[in-house]
C-alpha positions, 0 to 999 in steps of 0.5 A: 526479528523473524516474521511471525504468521500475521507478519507482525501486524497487530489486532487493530491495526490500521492501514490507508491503501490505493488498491490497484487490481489491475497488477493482480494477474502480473503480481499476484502470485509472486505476492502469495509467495513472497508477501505475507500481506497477500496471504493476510487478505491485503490486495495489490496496492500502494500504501498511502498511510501504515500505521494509521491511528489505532482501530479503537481511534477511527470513529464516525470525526475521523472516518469523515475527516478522511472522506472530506481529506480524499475528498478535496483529491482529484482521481487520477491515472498511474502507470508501473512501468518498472520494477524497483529494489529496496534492500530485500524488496522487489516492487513495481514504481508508479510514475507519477509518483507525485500524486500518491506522495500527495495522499500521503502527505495530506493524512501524515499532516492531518495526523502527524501522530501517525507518520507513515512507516512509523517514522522509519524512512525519511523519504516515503517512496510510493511503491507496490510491493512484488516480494521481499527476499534476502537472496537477490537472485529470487528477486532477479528472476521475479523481477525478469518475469514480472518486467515481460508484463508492464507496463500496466496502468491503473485508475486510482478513484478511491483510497480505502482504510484497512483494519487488522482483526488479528488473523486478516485485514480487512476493509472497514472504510472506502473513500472516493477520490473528487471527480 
């Protein structure tokens, strides 16, 4: 199935991310190329939770089920220290990557009607999206530039809930991590 221009995201369609501005200036611009959900208003991140619950079923128990949830989670700093491939996907892996897996096995087990990818994949890899190409050598030659500028480290101290209006994503919610 082709990707349409809202690379077929749904109006009202949530997300739970960890932002990592820090990998803007490295990524940024290979992400407005060749990431849709760059140019549809999403950050550098990594995904904790999409799909989470629909927009119409975020309301004031959820929001603070989430902050007590991300809240009882300690910040912590993660590096990207190099790139990693899945089929047609370029991305940068955190180490450790014990952590973010923790995030998202806590909202998948608070919300087992939202599991991560939609259930696709067995194994959530916590990743930060570069781009995404069928043609390798796009992504060779991405990965070559972006590997020049790692590594680079980020502080994650919040997780913040995304929502699709149908044209960009937007912030509705932003959830500190403890300490």
């Amino acid at each position: 199935m082709a990707e349409d221009s809202t690379g077929g995201h749904r109006a009202g369609e949530t997300g739970l991310i960890v932002r990592i501005p820090e990998a803007e200036p490295v990524v940024g611009g290979w992400r407005k190329e060749f990431d849709s959900s760059a140019v549809l208003g999403i950050p550098a991140h990594v995904t904790v939770l999409h799909p989470f619950l629909p927009h119409d079923r975020v309301n004031d128990q959820v929001l603070g089920e989430l902050g007590e949830l991300f809240g009882s989670h300690s910040a912590f700093d993660v590096g990207f220290e190099s790139c990693g491939r899945f089929p047609g996907v370029l991305h940068l892996a955190p180490v450790p990557e014990d952590r973010l897996r923790s995030l998202t096995s806590a909202v998948a087990d608070r919300w087992p009607e939202a599991p991560p990818y939609g259930g696709r994949f067995a194994d959530v890899v916590p990743h930060l999206t570069v781009a995404f190409s069928q043609d390798p050598s796009v992504l060779d030659g991405i990965e070559a530039e972006v590997s020049n500028r790692l590594p680079l480290t980020a502080r994650v101290t919040s997780v913040h809930l995304l929502v699709f209006d149908g044209t960009v994503w937007h912030d509705r919610a932003e959830f500190a991590l403890r300490g």
